[in-house]
N, C-alpha and C positions, 0 to 999 in steps of 0.2 A: 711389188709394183715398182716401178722403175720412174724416178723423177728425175728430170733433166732442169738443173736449174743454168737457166743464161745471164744471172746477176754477176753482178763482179766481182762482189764480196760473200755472194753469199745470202742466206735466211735464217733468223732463228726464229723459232715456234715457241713457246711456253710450255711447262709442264700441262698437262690438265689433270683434276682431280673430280671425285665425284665430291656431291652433298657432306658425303661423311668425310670429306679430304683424303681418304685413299686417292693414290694417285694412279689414274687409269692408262695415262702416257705420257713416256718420260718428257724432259723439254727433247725438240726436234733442230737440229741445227744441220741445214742442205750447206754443202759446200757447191762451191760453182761445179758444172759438170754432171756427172749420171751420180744420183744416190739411191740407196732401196728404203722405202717406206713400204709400209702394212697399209691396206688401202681401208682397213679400220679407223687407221690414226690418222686418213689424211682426210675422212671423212669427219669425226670427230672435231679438227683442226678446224672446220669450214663451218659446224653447226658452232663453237665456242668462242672463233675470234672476231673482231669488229666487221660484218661482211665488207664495209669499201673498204679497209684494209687489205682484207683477205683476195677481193676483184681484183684490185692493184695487184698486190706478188703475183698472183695467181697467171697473169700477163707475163708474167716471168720464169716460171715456169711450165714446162709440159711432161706429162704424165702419160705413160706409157706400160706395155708388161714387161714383166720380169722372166726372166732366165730361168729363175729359183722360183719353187713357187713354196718354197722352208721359208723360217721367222725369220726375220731380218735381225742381226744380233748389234744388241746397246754397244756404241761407244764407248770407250773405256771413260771418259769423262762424264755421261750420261749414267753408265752404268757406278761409277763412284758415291755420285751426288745418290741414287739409290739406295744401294751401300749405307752412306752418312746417315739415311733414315729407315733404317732394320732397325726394328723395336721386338724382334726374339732371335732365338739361337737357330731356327727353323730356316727362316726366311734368308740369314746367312748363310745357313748349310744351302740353300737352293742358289745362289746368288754364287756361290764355290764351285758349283757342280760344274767341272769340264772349264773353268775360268783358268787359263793361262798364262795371262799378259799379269808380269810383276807389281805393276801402280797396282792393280783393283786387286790381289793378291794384298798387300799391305793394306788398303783402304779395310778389307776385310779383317784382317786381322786385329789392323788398330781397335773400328767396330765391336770386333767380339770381346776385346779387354774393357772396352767401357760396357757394354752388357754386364759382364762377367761382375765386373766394379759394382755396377748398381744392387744386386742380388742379395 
């Protein structure tokens, strides 16, 4: 899904997590302009954050479809802070799979040596 934000600066969204603190979606940060969001996460976003908060942005942005109709893939900043919270060697190895941007490459790696450490 395709979000058009007309802010200036910009949106950020919080992570959300379930009851058990798994985290169900990462924090969301639109920059001004077309972003792609999962209309899962923008649905979630709208049942989790303060509704007159959320009525406000929401003025600010418009939603629309997408091109793609594939996952929309984590920022390498989104996808680090991730990363930082891999608690086995699994979830790393999935978190690797097809990852080619250097930061989250090293963010991984760093991760695995403190796993490795606590063992």
């Amino acid at each position: 899904m395709k979000v058009t934000c007309t802010l200036g600066g910009g949106v950020s969204f919080p992570e959300l997590r379930d009851a058990k603190g798994e985290v169900l979606f990462p924090r969301l940060r639109l920059k001004k302009g077309d972003n792609e969001v999962s209309e899962d996460h923008l649905d979630a976003l709208e049942e989790k954050c303060n509704p007159a908060w959320f009525k406000e942005i929401c003025k600010s942005l418009e939603v629309g479809e997408s091109d793609d109709d594939g996952p929309v893939p984590m920022n390498a900043a989104d996808k680090i802070d991730v990363v930082k919270e891999a608690e086995t060697l699994a979830e790393l190895e999935g978190l690797a799979d097809g990852e080619e941007r250097k930061t989250v490459l090293a963010a991984i790696d760093k991760r695995l040596e403190e796993l490795e450490a606590e063992e």
